[in-house]
Z-matrix of the N, CA and C atoms (Angstrom, degrees):
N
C 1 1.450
C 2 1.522 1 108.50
N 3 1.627 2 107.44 1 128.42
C 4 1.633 3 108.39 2 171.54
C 5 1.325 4 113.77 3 -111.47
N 6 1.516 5 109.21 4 156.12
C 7 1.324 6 118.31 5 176.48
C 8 1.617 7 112.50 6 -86.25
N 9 1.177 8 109.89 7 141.31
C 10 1.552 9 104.49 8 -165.51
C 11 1.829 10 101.17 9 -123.54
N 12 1.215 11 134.31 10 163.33
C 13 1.340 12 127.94 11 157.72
C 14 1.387 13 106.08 12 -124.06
N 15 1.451 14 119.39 13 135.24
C 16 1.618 15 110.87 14 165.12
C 17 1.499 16 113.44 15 -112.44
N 18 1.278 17 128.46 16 152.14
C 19 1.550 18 117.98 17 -150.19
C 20 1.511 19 81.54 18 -149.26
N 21 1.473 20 124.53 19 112.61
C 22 1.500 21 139.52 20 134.28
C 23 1.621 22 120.24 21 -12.14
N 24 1.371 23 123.92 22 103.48
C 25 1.388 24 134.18 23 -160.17
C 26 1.933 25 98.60 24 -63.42
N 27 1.443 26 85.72 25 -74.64
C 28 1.877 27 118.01 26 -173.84
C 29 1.686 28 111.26 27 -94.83
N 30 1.124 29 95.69 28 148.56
C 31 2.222 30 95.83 29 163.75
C 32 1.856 31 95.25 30 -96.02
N 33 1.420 32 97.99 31 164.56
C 34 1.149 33 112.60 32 -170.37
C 35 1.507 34 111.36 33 174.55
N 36 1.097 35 115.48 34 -179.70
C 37 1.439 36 142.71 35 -166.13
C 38 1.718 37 123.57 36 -146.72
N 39 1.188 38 127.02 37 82.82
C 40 1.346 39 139.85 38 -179.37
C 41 1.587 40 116.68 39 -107.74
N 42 0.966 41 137.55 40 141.66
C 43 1.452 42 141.09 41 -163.59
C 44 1.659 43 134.27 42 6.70
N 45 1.390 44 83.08 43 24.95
C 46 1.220 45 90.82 44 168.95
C 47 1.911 46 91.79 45 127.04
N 48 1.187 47 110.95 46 -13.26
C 49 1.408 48 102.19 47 -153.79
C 50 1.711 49 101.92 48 -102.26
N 51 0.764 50 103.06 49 134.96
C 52 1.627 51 117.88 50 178.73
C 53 1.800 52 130.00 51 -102.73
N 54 1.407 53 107.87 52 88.70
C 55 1.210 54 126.02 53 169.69
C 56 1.364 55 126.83 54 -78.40
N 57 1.808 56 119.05 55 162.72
C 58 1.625 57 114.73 56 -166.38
C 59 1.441 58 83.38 57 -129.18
N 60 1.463 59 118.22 58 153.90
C 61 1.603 60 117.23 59 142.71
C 62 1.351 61 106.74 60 -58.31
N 63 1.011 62 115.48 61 157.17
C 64 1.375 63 154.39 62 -168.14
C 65 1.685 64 133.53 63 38.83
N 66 1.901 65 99.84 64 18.21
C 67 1.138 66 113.29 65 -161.34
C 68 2.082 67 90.98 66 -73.90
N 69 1.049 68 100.72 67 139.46
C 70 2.114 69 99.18 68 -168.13
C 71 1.625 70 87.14 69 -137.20
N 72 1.600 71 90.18 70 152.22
C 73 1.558 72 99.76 71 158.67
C 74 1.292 73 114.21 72 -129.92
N 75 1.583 74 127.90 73 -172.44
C 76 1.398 75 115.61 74 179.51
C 77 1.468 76 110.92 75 -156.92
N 78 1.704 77 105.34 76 116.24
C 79 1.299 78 116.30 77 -151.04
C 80 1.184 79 112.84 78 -116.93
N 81 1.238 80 155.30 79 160.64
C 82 1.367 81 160.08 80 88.78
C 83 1.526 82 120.86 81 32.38
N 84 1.190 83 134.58 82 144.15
C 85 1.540 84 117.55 83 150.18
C 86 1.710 85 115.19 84 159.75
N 87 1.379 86 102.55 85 124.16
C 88 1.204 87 114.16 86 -158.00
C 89 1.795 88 94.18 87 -74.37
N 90 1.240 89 116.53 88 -17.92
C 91 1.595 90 110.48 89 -155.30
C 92 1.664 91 88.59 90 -93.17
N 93 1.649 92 121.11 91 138.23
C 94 1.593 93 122.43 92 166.15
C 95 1.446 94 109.44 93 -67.36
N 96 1.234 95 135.91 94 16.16
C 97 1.497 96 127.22 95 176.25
C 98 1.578 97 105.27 96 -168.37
N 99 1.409 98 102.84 97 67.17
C 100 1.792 99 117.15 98 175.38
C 101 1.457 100 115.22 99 -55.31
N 102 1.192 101 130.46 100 -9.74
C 103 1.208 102 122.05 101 -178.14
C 104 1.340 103 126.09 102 -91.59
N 105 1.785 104 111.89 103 -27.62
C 106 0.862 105 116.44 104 159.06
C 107 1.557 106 128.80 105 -132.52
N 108 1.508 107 114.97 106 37.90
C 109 1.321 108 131.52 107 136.49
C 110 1.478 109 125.94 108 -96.19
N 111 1.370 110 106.66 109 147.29
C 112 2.129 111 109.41 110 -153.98
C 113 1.333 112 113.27 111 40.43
N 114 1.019 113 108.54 112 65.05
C 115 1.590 114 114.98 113 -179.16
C 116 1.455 115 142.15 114 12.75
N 117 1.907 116 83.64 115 41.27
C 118 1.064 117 99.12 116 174.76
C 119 1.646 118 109.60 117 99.33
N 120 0.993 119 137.41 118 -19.99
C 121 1.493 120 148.29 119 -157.40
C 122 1.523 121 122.28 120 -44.03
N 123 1.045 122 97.78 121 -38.29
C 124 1.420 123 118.85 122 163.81
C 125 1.400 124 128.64 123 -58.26
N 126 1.655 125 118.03 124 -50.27
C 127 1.010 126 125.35 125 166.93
C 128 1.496 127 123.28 126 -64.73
N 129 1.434 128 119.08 127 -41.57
C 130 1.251 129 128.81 128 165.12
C 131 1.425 130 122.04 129 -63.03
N 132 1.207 131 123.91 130 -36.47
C 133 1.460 132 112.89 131 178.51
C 134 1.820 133 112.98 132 -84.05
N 135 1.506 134 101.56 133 -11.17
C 136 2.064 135 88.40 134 167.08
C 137 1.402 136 99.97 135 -93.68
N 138 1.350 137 136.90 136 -9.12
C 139 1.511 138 107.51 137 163.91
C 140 1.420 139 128.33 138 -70.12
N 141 1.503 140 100.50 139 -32.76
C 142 1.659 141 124.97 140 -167.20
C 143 1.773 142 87.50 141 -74.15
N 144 1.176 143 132.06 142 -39.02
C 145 1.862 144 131.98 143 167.47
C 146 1.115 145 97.76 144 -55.42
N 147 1.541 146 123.37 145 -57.80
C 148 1.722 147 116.33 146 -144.80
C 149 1.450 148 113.60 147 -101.47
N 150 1.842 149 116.83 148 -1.09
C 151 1.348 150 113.32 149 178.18
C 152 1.254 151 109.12 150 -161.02
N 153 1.457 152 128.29 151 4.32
C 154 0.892 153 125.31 152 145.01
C 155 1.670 154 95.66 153 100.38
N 156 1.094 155 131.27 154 8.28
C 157 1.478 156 126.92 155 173.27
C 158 1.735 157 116.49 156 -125.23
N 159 1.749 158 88.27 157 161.32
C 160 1.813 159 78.75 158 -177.32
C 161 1.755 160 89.59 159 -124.46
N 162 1.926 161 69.62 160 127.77
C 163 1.847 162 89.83 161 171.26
C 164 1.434 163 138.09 162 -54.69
N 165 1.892 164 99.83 163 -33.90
C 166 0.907 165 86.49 164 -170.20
C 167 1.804 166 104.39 165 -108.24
N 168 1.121 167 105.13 166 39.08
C 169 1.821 168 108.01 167 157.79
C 170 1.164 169 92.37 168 -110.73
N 171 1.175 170 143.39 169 -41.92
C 172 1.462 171 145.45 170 166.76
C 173 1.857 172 102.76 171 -32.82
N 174 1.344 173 123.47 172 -32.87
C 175 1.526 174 122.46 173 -155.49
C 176 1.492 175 127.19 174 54.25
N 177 1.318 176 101.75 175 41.29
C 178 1.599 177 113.28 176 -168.61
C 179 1.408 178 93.42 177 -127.58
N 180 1.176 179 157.48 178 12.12
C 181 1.423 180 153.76 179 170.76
C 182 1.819 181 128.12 180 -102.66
N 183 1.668 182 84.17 181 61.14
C 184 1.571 183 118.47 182 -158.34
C 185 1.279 184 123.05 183 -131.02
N 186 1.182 185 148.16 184 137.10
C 187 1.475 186 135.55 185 175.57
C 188 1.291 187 111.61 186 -55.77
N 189 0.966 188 112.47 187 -17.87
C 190 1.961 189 110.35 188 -160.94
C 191 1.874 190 91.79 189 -76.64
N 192 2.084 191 115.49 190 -55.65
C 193 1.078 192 113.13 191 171.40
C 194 1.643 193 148.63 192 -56.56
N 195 1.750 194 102.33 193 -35.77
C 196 1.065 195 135.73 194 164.18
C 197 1.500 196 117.02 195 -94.89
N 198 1.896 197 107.25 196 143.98
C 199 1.236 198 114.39 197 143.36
C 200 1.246 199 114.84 198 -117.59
N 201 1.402 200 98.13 199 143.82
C 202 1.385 201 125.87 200 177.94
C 203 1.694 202 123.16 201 -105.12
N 204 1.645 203 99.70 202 115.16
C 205 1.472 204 106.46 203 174.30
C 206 1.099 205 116.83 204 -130.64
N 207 1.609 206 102.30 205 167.68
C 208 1.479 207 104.30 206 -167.60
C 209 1.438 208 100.28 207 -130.75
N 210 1.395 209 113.11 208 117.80
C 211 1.594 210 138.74 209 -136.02
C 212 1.156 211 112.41 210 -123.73
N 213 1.636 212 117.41 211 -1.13
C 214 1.863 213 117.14 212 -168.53
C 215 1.789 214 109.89 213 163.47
C-alpha cells in the first residue's frame, strides 16, 4: 500500500461548490493510479473527510484538475 497526495490544480466554483488551489489531501491506496481506478473513490472520500466537499459533483475529480503524487 502507497501513500498518495492529490493537490487541487486551479480555485474555482462548480455547483455550488467552492475549491482553492492547492487545497491536497493524503491518502492510502493499494491501486498505482487512484484517480482513475474505482472511479476514483479514494480520492473523493479524503476530500469529503478533509473539507467537507464532493469533487466529483464539483467536476473536479480529473487529471486535468488534480495532481496526483505518490509521496510514501
Amino acid at each position: 500500500m502507497a501513500l498518495f497526495r492529490a493537490t487541487v490544480k486551479k480555485s474555482g466554483t462548480t455547483n455550488g461548490i467552492r475549491f482553492e488551489k492547492g487545497m491536497s489531501v493524503d491518502f492510502p491506496s493499494t491501486h498505482g493510479q487512484p484517480l482513475s481506478t474505482n472511479g476514483g473513490k479514494e480520492v473523493i472520500a479524503a476530500f469529503e473527510r478533509a473539507y467537507g466537499i464532493d469533487i466529483k459533483r464539483a467536476g473536479i475529480a480529473s487529471s486535468a484538475h488534480l495532481l496526483i503524487e505518490k509521496i510514501g
